[in-house]
N, C-alpha and C positions, 0 to 999 in steps of 0.2 A: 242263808241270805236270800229273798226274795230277790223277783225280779224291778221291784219299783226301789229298793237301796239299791242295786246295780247302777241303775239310769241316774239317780240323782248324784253316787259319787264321779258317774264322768258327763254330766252334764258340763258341755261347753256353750260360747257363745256362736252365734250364726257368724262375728265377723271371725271367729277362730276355725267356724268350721269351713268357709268360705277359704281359708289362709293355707289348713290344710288341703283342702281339692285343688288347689294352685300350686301345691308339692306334690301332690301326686301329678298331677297332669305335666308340670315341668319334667319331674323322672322320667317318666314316658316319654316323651318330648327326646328328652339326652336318650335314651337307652335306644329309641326308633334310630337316633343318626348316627349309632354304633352297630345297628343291625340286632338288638335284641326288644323282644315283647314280653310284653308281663303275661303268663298264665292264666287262664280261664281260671283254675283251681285257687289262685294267689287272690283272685279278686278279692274275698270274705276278709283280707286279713288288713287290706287295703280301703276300704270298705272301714272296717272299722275303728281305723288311726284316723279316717275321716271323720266319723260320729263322734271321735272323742274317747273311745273304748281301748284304746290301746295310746302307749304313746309312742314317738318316733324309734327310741331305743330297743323297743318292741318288734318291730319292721322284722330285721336281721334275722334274728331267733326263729322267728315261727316259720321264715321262709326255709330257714336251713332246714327248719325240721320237716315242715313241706315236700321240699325237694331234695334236699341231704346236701351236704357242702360238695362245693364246685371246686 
């Protein structure tokens, strides 16, 4: 699969992409006034539930696999 089928099957809308950067930025938000930061390294995966490349379910997995379960 190229990378122009990539992009168009997670082609979302700006007010979805907008929806999600306002769940990430809340997380952040909650995890700052429990005393934890999200990772330099985690950014890419967060990043990309943004664009649309991944969905929410998504999240969990690849951080575990990132940083191994806590």
């Amino acid at each position: 699969m190229d990378d122009i089928d990539l992009r168009e099957r997670h082609r979302i809308t700006a007010a979805e992409t907008a929806r999600r950067r306002d769940h990430v930025r809340r997380a952040d938000a909650a995890n700052r006034l429990q005393g934890a930061t999200r990772s330099a390294a985690s950014e890419a995966i967060f990043a990309a539930y943004v664009r649309g490349e991944i969905g929410v379910t998504d999240i969990i997995p690849r951080l575990k696999a990132l940083h191994g379960p806590r």
